[in-house]
C-alpha positions in Angstrom: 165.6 97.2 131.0 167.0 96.3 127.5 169.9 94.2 127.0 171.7 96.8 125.6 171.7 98.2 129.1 172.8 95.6 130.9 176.5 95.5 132.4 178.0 91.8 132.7 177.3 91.9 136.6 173.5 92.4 135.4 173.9 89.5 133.2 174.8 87.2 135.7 171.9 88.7 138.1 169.7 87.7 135.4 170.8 84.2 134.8 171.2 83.7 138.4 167.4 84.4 138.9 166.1 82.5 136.1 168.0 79.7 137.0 166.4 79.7 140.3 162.9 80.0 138.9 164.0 76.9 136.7 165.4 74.8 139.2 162.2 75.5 141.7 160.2 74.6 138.5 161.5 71.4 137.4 160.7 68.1 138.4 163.3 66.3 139.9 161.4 63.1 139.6 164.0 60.8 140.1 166.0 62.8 142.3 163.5 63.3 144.7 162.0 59.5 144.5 163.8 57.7 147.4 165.1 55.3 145.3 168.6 56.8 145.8 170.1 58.4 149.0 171.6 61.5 148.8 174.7 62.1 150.0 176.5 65.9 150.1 180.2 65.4 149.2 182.3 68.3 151.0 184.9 69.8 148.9 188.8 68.8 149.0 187.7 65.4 150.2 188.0 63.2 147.6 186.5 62.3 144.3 185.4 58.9 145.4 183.3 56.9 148.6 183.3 53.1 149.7 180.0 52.1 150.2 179.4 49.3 152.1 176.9 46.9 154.1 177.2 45.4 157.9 175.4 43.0 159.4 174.9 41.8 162.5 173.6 38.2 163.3 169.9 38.1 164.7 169.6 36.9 167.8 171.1 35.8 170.7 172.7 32.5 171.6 171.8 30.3 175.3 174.1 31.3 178.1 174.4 28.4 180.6 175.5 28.8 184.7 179.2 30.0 184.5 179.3 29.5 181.1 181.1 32.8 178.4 178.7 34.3 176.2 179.4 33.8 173.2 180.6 36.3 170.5 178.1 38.1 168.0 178.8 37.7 164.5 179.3 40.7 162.3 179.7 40.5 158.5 180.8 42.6 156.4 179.0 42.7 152.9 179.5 44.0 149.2 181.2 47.3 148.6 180.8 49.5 146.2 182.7 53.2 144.8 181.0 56.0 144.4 182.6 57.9 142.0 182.6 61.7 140.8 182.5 62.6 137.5 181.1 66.4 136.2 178.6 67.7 133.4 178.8 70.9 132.2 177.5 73.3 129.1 178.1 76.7 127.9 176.5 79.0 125.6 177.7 82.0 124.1 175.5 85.6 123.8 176.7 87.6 120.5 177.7 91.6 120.2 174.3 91.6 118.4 171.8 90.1 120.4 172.9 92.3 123.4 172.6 95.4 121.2 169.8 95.0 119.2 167.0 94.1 121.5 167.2 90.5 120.6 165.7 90.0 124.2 163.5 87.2 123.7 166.3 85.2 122.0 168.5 85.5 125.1 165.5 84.9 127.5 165.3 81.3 125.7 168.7 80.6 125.6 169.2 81.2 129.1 166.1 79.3 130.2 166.6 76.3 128.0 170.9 76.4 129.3 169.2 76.5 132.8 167.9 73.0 133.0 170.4 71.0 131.4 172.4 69.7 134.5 169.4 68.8 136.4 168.3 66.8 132.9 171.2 65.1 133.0 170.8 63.9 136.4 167.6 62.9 136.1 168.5 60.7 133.1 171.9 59.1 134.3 169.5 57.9 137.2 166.6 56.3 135.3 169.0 54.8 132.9 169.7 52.3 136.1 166.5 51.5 136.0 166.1 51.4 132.1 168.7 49.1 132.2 168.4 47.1 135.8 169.0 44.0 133.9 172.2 44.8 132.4 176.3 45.1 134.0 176.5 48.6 131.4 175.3 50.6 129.3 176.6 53.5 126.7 175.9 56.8 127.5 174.8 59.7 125.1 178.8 60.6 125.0 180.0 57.2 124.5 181.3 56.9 128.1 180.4 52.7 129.3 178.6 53.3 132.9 179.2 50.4 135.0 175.9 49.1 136.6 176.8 46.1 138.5 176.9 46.0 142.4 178.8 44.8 144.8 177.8 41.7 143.7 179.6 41.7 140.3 175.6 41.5 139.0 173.4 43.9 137.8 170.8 45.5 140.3 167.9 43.5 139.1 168.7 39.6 139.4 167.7 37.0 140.0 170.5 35.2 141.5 171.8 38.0 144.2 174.3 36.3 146.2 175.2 36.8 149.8 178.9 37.3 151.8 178.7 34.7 154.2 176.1 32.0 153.0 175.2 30.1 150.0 171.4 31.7 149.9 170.8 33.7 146.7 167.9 36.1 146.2 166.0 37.6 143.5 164.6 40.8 143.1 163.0 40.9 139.5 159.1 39.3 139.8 158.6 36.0 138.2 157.2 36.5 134.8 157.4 40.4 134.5 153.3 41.2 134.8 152.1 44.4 134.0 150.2 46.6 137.0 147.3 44.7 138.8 146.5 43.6 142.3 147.6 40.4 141.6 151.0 41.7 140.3 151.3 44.4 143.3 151.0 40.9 145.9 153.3 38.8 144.2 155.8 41.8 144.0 155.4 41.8 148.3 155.4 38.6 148.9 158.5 38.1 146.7 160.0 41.6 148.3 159.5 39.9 152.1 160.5 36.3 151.0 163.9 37.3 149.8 164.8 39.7 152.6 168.6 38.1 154.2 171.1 39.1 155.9 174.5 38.4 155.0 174.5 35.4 157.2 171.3 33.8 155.0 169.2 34.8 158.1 165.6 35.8 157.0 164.7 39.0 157.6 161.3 40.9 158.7 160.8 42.3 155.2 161.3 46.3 155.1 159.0 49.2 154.6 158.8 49.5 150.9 156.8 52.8 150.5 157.6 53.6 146.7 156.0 52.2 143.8 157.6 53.7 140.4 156.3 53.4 137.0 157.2 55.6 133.8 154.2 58.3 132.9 152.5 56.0 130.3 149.2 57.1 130.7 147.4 53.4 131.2 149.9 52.3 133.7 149.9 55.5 135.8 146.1 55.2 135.2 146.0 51.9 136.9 148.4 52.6 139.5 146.5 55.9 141.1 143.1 53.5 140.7 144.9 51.4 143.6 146.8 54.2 145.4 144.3 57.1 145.4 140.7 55.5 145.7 139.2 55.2 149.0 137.0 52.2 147.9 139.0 49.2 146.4 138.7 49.7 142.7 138.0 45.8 142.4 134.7 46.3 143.7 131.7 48.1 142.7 131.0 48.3 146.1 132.1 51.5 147.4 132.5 50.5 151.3 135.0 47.8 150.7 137.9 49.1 152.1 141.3 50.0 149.4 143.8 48.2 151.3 146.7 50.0 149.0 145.3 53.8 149.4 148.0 55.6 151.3 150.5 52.7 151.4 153.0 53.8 149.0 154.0 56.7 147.0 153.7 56.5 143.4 156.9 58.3 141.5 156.5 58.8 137.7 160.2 58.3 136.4 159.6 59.5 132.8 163.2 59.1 131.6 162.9 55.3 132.0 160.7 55.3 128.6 164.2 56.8 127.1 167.3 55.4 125.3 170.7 56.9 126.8 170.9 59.5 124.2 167.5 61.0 124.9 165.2 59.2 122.2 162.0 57.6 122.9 161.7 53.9 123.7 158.5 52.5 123.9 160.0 49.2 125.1 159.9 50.1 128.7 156.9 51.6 128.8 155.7 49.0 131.6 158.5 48.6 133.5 157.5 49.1 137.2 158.6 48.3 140.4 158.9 48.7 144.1 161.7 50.3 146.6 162.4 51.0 150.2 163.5 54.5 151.1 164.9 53.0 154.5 166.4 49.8 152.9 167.9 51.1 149.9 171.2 50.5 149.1 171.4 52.7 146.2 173.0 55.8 146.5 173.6 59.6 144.7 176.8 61.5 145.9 176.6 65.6 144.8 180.0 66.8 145.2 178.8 69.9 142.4 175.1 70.9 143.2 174.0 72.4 139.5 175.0 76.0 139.4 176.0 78.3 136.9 179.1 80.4 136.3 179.2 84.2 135.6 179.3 86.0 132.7 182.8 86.5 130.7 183.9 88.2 127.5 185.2 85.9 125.3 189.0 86.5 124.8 188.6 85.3 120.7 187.8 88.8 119.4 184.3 88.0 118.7 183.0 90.3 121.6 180.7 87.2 122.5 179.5 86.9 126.2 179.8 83.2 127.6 178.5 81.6 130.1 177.7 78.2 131.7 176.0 75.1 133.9 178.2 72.6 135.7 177.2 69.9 138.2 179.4 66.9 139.5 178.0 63.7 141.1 178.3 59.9 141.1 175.3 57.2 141.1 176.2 53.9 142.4 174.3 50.5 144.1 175.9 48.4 146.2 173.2 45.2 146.2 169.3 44.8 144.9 168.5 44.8 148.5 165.7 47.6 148.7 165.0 47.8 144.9 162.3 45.2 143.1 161.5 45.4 139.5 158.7 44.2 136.7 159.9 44.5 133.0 155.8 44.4 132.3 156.6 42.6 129.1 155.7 38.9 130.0 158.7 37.6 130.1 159.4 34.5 132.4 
């Protein structure tokens, strides 16, 4: 069918398919890591969310004969908003290229309109991790994102402080190494050292089953050498067991390689790190899941059809608690 005979209604069946074959296409790298829980926003119920923590002491306390037990402690911890905001494009198709069999322009139009919300998302989420170190950054439209926690800090720190006790913990690894065994141990042992509740209380450290990198080749190299190979790749040996094969899920979060308008930056190539699906406290609220809008004529005279993408969510962290980090530039 040419465009030429295509009704609006069509046009939107079109888009509306395309855009599905894009969405079920695309890599939602970041969206789909674990990093971040997802949370559906209802409509007509806000355009915010509190997040919070709650702990509860350890253990329990000696009861003697006759004696009350005694109360358990609960704390309360950081908070932190969630809050909405929206993205959205449009893109107009002219009298002509409906008419004159411009086909393939519209095709490519459409296709490229198709995955710009679900870009967007994917880079306002790396960005937190391009820039763990930092309280804000500027995005591409000059907008300052807030990155800090509950906390007051940024999500990678050294210094995380607690509600009810004068323990601090870290969660970016001493000296920032690169990818290696040795790196990968030091990142555990630093993960399960600095697990606390709000109390100072150490904690059994959590299930950390994600290891993210960017996609620079040598570093994603490395990693699926110590993920994927069922004999450890630091022996020739092919019967000694890979203690790391199966153990974690390596996600490839090319957008952290990025500036927040989009340009390459090569400075972040090695930044890597580790994070607990379970223990996360970082979060993604979708009040808008990316959609597009139908087809309308254009009330300016110019006989242009528009269209459009919108999507609406918020990205927030309310501690590092879950979330370890390697800048992989040396740094101490």
């Amino acid at each position: 069918m040419e465009l030429n005979k295509l009704t609006l209604s069509d046009f939107t069946a079109l888009f509306n398919v395309m855009w599905i074959d894009n969405v079920e296409s695309m890599r939602r790298n970041a969206y789909e890591s674990g990093i971040w829980k997802y949370m559906s926003i209802p409509e007509n119920t806000g355009d915010s969310r509190r997040m919070t923590e709650i702990d509860l002491e350890q253990y329990a306390s000696r009861k003697g004969e006759g004696d009350q037990a005694s109360r358990a402690r609960i704390q309360q911890g950081y908070t932190k908003d969630l809050l909405s905001y929206r993205v959205a494009k449009d893109v107009g198709i002219s009298f002509e290229e409906r008419t004159q069999n411009k086909y393939q322009t519209v095709i490519e139009r459409l296709t490229n309109l198709a995955k710009l919300p679900i870009n967007s998302i994917e880079l306002d989420l790396s960005m937190r991790i391009a820039n763990a170190e930092n309280t804000s950054y500027t995005d591409k439209d000059g907008v300052v994102i807030d990155t800090t926690g509950g906390d007051a800090l940024a999500w990678a720190s050294t210094a995380h402080t607690l509600k009810a006790s004068t323990t601090t913990y870290r969660n970016i690894l001493a000296n920032n190494p690169v990818p290696s065994r040795g790196a990968f141990e030091a990142m555990e042992r630093m993960n399960q050292e600095n697990s606390y509740n709000q109390f100072g209380e150490a904690l059994p450290s959590m299930p950390w089953d994600i290891i993210f990198t960017t996609d620079d080749p040598q570093v994603c190299n490395l990693v699926s050498e110590y993920l994927e190979s069922s004999g450890s790749p630091d022996f020739t040996n092919s019967q000694v067991k890979n203690v790391y094969q199966y153990k974690y899920k390596h996600v490839r979060l090319p957008r952290i390689m990025f500036t927040a308008a989009g340009a390459r930056d090569t400075t972040k190539r090695n930044r890597w790190g580790m994070a607990s699906s379970e223990g996360t406290t970082a979060y993604i609220g979708v009040w808008e899941e990316p959609h597009t809008l139908p087809f309308e004529v254009t009330t300016d005279r110019t006989d242009n059809y528009v269209t459009g993408v919108r999507a609406g969510y918020g990205i927030c962290h309310v501690t590092g608690r879950g979330f370890s980090i390697s800048y992989g530039d040396g740094t101490p």
